[in-house]
C-alpha positions as CSV (number, residue, x, y, z in Angstrom):
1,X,12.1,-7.6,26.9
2,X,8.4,-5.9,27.1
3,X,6.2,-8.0,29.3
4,X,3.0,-8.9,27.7
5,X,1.5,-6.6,30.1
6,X,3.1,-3.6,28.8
7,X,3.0,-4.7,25.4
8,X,0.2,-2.5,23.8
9,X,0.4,-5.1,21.0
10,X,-1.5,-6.9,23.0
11,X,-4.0,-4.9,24.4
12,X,-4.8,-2.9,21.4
13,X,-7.8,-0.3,22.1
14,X,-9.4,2.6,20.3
15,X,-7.1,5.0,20.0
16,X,-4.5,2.9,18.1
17,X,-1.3,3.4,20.9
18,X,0.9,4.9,18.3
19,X,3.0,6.5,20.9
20,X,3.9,3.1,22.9
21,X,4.6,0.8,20.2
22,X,8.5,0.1,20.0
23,X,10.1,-2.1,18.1
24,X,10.6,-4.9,21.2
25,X,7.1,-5.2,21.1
26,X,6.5,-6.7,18.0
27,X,7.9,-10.2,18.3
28,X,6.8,-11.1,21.5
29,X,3.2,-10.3,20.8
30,X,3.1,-11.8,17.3
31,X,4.6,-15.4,19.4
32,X,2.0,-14.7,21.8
33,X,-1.0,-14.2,19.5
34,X,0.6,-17.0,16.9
35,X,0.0,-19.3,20.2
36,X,-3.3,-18.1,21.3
37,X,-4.9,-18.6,18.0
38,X,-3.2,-22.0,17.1
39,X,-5.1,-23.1,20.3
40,X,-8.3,-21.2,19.2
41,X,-7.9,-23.1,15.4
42,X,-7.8,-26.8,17.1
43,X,-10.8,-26.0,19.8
44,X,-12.7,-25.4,16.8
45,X,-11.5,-28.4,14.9
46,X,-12.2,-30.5,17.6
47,X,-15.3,-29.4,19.2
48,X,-18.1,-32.0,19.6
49,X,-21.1,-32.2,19.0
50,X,-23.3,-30.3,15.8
51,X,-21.0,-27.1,13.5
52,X,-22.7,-24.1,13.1
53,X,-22.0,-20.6,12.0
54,X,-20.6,-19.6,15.3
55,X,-18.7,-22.7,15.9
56,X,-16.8,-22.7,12.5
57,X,-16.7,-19.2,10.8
58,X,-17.5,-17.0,13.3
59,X,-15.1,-18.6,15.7
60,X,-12.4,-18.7,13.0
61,X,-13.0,-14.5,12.5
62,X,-12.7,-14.5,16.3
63,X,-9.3,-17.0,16.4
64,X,-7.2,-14.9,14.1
65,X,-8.4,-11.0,14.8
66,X,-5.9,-10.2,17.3
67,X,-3.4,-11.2,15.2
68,X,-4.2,-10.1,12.0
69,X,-4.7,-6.7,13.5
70,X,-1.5,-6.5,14.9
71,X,0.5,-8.0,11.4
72,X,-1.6,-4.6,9.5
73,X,-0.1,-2.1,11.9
74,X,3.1,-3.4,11.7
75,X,3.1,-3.7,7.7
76,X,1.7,-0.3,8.5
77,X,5.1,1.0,10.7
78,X,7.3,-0.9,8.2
79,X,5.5,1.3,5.0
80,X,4.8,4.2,6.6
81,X,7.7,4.8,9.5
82,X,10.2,2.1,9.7
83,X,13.6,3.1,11.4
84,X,16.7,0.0,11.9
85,X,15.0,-1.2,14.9
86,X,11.6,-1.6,13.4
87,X,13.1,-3.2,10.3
88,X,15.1,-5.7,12.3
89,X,12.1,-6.7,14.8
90,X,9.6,-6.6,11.3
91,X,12.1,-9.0,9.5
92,X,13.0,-11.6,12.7
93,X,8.7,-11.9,13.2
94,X,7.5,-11.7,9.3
95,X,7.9,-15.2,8.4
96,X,6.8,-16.4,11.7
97,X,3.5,-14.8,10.4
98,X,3.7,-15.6,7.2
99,X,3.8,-19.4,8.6
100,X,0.7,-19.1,10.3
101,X,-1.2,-17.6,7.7
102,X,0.5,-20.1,5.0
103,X,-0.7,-23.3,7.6
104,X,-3.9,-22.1,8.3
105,X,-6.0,-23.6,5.0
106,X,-3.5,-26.4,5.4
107,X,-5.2,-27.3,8.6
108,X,-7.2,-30.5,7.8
109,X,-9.3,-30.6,10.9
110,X,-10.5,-27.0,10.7
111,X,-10.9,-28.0,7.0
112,X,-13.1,-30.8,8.2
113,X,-14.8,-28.9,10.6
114,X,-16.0,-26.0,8.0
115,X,-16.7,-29.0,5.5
116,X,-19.0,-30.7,8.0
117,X,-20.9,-27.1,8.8
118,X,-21.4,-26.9,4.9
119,X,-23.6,-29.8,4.2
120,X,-26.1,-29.2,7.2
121,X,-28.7,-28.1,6.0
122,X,-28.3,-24.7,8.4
123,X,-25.8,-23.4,5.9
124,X,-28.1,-24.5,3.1
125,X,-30.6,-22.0,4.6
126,X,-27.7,-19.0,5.1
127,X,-28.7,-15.7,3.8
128,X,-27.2,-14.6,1.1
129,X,-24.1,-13.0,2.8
130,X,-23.5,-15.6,5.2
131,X,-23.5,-17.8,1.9
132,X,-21.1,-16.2,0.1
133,X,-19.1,-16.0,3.5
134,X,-19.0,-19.4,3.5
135,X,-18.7,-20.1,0.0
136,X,-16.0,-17.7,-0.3
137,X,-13.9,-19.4,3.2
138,X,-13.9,-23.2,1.6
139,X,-12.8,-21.7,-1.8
140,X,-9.7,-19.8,0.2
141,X,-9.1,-23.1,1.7
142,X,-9.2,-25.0,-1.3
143,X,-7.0,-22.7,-3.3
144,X,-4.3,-22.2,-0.7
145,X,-3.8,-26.0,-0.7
146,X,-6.3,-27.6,2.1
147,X,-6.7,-30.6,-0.3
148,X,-2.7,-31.2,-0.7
149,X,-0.9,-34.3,0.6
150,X,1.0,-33.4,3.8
151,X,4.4,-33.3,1.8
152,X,2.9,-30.6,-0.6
153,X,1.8,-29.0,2.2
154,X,5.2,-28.5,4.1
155,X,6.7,-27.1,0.7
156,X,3.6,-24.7,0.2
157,X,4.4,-23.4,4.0
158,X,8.4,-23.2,3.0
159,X,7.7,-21.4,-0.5
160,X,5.0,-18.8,1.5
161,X,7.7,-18.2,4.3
162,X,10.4,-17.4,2.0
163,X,8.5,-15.8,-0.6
164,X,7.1,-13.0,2.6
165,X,11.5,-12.4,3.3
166,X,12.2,-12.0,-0.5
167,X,9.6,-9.6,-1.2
168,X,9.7,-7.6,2.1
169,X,13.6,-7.4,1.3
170,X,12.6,-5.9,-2.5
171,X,10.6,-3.1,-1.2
172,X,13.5,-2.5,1.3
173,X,16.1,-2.3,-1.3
174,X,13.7,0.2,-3.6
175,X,12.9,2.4,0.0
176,X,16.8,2.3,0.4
177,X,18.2,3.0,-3.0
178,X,15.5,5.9,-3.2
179,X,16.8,7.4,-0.4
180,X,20.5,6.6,-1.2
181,X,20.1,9.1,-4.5
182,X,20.7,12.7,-4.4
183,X,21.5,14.9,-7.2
184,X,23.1,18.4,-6.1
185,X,23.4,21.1,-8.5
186,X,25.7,24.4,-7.7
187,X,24.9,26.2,-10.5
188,X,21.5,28.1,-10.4
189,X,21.9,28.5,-14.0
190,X,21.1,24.9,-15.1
191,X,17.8,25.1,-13.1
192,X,15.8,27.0,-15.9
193,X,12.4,26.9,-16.7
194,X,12.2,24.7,-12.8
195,X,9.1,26.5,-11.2
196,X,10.2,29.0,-8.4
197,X,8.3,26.3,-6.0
198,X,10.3,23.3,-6.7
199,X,13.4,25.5,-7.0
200,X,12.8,26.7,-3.3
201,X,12.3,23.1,-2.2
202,X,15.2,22.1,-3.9
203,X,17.5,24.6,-2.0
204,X,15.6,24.0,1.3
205,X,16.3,20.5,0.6
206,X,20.2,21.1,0.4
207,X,20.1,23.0,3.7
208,X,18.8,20.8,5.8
209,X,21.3,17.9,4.3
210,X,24.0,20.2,5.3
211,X,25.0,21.0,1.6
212,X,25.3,24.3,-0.3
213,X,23.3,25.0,-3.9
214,X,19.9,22.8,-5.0
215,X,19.5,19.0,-4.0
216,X,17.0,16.7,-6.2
217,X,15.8,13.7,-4.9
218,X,14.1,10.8,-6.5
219,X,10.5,11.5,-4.1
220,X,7.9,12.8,-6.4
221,X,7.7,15.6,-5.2
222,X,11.7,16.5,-6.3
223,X,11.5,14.4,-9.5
224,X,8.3,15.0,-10.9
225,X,8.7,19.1,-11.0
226,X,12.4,18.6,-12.5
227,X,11.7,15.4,-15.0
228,X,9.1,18.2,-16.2
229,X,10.5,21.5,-16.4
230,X,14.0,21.2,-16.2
231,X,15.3,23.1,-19.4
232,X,18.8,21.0,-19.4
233,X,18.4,17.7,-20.8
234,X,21.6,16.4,-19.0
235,X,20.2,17.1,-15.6
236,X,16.7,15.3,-16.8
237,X,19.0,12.3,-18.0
238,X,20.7,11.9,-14.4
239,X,17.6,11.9,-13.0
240,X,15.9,9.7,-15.2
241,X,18.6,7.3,-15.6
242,X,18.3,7.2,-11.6
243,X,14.7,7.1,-11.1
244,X,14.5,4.1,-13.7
245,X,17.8,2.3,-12.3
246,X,17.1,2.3,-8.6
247,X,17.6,-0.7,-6.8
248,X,19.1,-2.3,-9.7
249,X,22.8,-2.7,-8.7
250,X,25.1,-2.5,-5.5
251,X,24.2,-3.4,-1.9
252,X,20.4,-2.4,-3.1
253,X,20.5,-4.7,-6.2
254,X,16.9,-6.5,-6.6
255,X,18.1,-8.3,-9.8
256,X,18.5,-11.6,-7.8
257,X,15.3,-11.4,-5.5
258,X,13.3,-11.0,-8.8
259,X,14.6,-14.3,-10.4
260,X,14.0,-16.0,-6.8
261,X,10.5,-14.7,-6.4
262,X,9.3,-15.4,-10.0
263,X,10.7,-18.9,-9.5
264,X,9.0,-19.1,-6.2
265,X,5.4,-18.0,-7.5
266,X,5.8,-20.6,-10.4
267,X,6.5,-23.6,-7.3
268,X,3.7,-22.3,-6.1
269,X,1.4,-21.8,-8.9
270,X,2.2,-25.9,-10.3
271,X,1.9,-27.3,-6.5
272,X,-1.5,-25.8,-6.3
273,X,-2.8,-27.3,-10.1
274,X,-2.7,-24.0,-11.6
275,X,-0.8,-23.8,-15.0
276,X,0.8,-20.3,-13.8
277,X,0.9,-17.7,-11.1
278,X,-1.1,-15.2,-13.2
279,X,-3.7,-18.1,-13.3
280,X,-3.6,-18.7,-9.6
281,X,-3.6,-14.7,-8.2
282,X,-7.0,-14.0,-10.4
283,X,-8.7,-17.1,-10.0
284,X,-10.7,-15.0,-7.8
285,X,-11.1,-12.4,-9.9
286,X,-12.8,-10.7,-12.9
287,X,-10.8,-11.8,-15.2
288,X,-10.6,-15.6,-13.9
289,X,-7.2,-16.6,-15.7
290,X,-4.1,-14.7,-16.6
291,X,-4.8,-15.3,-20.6
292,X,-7.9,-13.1,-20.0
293,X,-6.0,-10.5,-17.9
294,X,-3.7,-10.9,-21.0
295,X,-6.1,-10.6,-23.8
296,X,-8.0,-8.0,-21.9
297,X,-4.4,-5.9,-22.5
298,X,-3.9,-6.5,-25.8
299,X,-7.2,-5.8,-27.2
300,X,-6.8,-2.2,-25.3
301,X,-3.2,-2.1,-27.1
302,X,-5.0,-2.8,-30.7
303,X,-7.6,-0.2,-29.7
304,X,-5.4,2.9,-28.7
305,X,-2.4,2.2,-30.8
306,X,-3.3,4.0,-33.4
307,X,-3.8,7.2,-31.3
308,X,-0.9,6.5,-29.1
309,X,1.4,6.7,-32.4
310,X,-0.7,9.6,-33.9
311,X,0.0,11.4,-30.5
312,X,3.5,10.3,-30.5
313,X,4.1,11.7,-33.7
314,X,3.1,15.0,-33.0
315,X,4.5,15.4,-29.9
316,X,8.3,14.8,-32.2
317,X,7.1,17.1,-34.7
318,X,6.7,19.5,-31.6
319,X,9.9,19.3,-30.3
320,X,11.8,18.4,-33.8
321,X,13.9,15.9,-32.9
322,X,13.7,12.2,-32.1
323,X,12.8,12.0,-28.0
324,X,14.8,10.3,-25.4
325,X,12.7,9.1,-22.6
326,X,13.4,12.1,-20.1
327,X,12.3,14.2,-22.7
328,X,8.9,13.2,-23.0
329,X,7.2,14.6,-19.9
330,X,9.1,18.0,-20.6
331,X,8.1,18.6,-24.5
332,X,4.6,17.2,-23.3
333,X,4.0,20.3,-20.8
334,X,5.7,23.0,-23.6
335,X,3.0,21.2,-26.0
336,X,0.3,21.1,-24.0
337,X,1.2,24.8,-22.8
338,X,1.4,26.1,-26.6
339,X,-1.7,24.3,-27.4
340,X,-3.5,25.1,-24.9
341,X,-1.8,28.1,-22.9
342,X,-1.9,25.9,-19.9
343,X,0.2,25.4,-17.3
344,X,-0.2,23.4,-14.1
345,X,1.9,24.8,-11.9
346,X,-0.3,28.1,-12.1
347,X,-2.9,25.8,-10.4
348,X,-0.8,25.1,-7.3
349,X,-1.8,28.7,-5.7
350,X,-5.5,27.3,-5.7
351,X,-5.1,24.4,-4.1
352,X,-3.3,24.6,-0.7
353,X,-3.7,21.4,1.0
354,X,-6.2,23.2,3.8
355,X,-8.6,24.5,1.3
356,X,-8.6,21.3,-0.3
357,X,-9.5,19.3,2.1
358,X,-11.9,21.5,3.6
359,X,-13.6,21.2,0.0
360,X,-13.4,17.4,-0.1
361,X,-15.0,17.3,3.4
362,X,-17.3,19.4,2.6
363,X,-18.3,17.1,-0.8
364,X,-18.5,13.9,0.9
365,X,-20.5,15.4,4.1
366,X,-23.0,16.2,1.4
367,X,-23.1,12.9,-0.6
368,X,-22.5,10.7,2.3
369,X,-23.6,12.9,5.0
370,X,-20.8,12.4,7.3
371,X,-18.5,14.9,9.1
372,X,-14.6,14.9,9.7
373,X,-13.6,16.1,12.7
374,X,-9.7,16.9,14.3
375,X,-9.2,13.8,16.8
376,X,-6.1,14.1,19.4
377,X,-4.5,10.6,19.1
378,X,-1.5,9.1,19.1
379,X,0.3,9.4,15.9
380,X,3.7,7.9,14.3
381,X,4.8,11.2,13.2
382,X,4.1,14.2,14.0
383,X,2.6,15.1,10.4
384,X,0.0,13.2,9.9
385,X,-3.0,14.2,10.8
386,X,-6.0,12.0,12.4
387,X,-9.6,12.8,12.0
388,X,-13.1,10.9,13.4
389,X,-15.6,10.4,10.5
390,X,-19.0,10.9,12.7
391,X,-22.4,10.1,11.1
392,X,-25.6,12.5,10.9
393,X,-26.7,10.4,14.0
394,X,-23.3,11.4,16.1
395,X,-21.7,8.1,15.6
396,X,-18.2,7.6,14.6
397,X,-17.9,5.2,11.9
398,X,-13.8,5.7,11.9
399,X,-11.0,6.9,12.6
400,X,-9.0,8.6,9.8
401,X,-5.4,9.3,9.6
402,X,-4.2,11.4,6.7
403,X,-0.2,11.0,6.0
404,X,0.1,13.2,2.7
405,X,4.0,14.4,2.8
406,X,7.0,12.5,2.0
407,X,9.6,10.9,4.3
408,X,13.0,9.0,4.3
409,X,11.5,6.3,6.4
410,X,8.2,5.9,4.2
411,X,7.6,4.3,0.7
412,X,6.6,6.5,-1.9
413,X,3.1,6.3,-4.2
414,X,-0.3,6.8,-2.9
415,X,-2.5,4.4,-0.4
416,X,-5.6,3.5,1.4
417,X,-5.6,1.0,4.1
418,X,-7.3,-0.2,6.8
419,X,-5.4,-0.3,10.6
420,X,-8.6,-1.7,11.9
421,X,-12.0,-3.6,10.1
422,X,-14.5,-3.3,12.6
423,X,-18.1,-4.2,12.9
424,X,-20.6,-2.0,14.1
425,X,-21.1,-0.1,16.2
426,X,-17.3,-0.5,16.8
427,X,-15.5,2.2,14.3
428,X,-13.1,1.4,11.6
429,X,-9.3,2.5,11.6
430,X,-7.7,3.7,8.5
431,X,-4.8,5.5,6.9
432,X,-4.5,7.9,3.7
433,X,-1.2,8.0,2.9
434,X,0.6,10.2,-0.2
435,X,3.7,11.9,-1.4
436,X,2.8,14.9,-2.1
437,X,4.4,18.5,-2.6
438,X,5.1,19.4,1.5
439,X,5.4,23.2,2.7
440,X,8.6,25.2,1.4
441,X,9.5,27.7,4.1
442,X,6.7,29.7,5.0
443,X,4.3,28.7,1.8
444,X,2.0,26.2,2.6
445,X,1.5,23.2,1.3
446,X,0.1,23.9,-2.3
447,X,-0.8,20.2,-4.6
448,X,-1.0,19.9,-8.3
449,X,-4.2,19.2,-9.9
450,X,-2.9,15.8,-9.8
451,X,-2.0,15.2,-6.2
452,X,-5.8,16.6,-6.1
453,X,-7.2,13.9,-7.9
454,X,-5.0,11.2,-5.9
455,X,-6.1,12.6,-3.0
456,X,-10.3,12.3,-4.0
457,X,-9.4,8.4,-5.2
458,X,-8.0,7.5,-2.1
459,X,-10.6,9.3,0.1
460,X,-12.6,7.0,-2.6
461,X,-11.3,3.9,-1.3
462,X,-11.4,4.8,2.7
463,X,-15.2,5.7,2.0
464,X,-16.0,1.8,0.6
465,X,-13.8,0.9,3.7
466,X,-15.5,3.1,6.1
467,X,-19.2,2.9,5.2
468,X,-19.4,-1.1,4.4
């Protein structure tokens, strides 16, 4: 057992120490921090004398940073680099987490104590961002249950602590049954019309499994290129049939965990006097309420129905016959190639990852006239690539670590998110992370026009983070 003065959970710095953190560190610091800020939370409920700013917000940002920093980078590990260990540590100190955060509006003398600031006439005078600060804190409070009796408070507490095991089990099964799929085909023949890329990757892909002929996985960048181009419809089914079936039976089976969370959310939603959980999650939201989340989506199905079903049409008349599901991405790229005489894949050999990124540095250095630089820190693996965003004064507003290539140990889609929310002049930490097309052999890297534009929307996001 790690000491807490060789945990680097616990004496997290700039660089992130990527390279020390082990899975025995993880549950010892989150009991130490859980500890340290339980104390902090009753100092400030119980502090004499006049509440201000500092005694009550400020104090409560200063209570729980440690440990909210450390719960992102291991939701961080667990998404982006889990292994047994990790999972095992992540899954014993979760709900021991999620039991802090769940208790924390439920604490009725911090309650009290940020009630009390909020009718001196100090926070009457806040400027407009300490207001909404403020106004936003009590209205957490208040939603999350701080006006419950105790008893509704210990089931809110037991609903949030389950609920964090059910749904960190869920992504689990889906990372698991994604990686538990392979298709191998011997046969070269039934791979016509693949692209010569994905073919290679597919055959690279066998090799290092150990296997002879072409393996397909269910990462994007193995399904999407064969879903799309794959001129034999049985070998699109298999996949498709796959793809849309993961984690859906066997040891992997989410069936169950689905029924147990919705029931969970709708405990949750009635013990905190909303009529449902799509009511309760945007309450804070544009829309306000799940029926206008619900309308919004209809009146956008009234709208585009008509030119969905137009669009439809033509794309059967296209392929004359009626279209199974796998067919529809691959008559819509023959369509859209006889139409237009387009074809993505001839985009690929313009956008090698190195030339893209150079031209999406070079875009946001001139709109937001900041620079990315190569930064040597610690990394959890050796792919990703970390970067210092540095202002036109020579600051650095952030750390940025780009993670752009699949893995077994990482969940698939596209992210932004923060490893550290700083204030200056102290620099943010984030992470762009992707699953997109990696080198085959000795070809680099080379996206679709899609993984393109996934790529800008995330840098998108870590701007908002980066620059606020």
């Amino acid at each position: 057992m790690a000491t807490s003065a060789d945990n680097p959970l616990l004496t997290l710095a700039d660089p992130i120490p990527f390279d020390r953190i082990l899975p025995e560190h993880v549950e010892p610091a989150a009991e130490a921090l859980v500890a340290a800020a339980r104390a902090a939370l009753d100092t400030i409920a119980n502090a004499p004398g006049p509440k201000s700013y500092e005694s009550t917000l400020g104090a409560l940002e200063a209570a729980t940073d440690s440990l909210e920093r450390v719960g992102v980078l291991c939701e961080h590990l667990e998404s982006a680099a889990t292994s047994p260990a990790f999972r095992d540590a992540w899954g014993k100190t979760q709900p021991k987490l999620s039991a802090f955060w769940s208790e924390l509006p439920l604490h009725a003398g911090l309650y009290a104590a940020l009630r009390a600031y909020a009718a001196t006439p100090a926070a009457a005078g806040l400027d407009p961002v300490r207001r909404r600060h403020l106004d936003k804190v009590l209205d957490e409070f208040r939603r999350h249950g701080a006006e419950l009796p105790p008893e509704g408070k210990r089931e809110l507490t037991e609903i949030d602590v389950t609920l964090t095991k059910l749904t960190t089990k869920f992504q689990q099964n889906v990372l698991d049954s994604t990686n538990a799929y392979e298709l191998v085909v011997d046969d070269e023949a039934r791979l016509a019309g693949l692209p010569a890329l994905a073919k290679r990757a597919a055959s690279e892909s066998a090799v290092q499994k150990g296997r002879s002929g072409f393996r397909f996985t269910l990462h994007a960048p193995s399904f999407t290129p064969a879903i799309t181009y794959l001129d034999d419809a049985s070998l699109r089914e298999q996949l498709y049939r796959a793809q849309t079936s993961r984690a859906s039976s066997g040891e992997h089976d989410n069936a169950k965990l689905i029924s147990e969370i919705l029931e969970l959310r709708r405990r949750k939603a009635k013990l905190l006097g909303f009529a449902d959980f799509s009511d309760f999650t945007t309450a804070d939201r544009m829309a306000r309420s799940g029926q206008r989340a619900h309308d919004f989506i209809d009146d956008l199905r009234r709208r585009t129905a008509a030119f969905f079903e137009r669009e439809r049409e033509a794309l059967t008349e296209f392929a004359g016959k009626k279209l199974a599901a796998w067919d529809v991405a691959y008559f819509s790229e023959k369509q859209r190639r006889s139409a237009f005489d387009f074809d993505e894949e001839l985009l690929r050999p313009y956008f090698p990852v190195e030339t893209v990124l150079a031209g999406l540095f070079e875009i946001l250095s001139r709109l937001y006239g900041v620079r990315f630089e190569p930064r040597a820190v610690p990394v959890w693996d050796e792919s990703v690539r970390p970067y210092a965003m540095i202002d036109d004064k020579g600051a650095t507003l952030a750390t940025v670590y780009l993670d752009l290539f699949p893995r077994d140990n990482k969940v698939q889609g596209a992210w932004m998110a923060p490893l550290r929310t700083a204030v200056p002049p102290a620099a943010h930490a984030a992470v762009v992370a992707a699953n997109f097309t990696p080198a085959v052999g000795d070809t680099p890297a080379l996206l679709s026009h899609r993984e393109v534009e996934t790529l800008f929307h995330e840098l998108g996001h870590l701007m908002h983070l980066c620059l606020s």
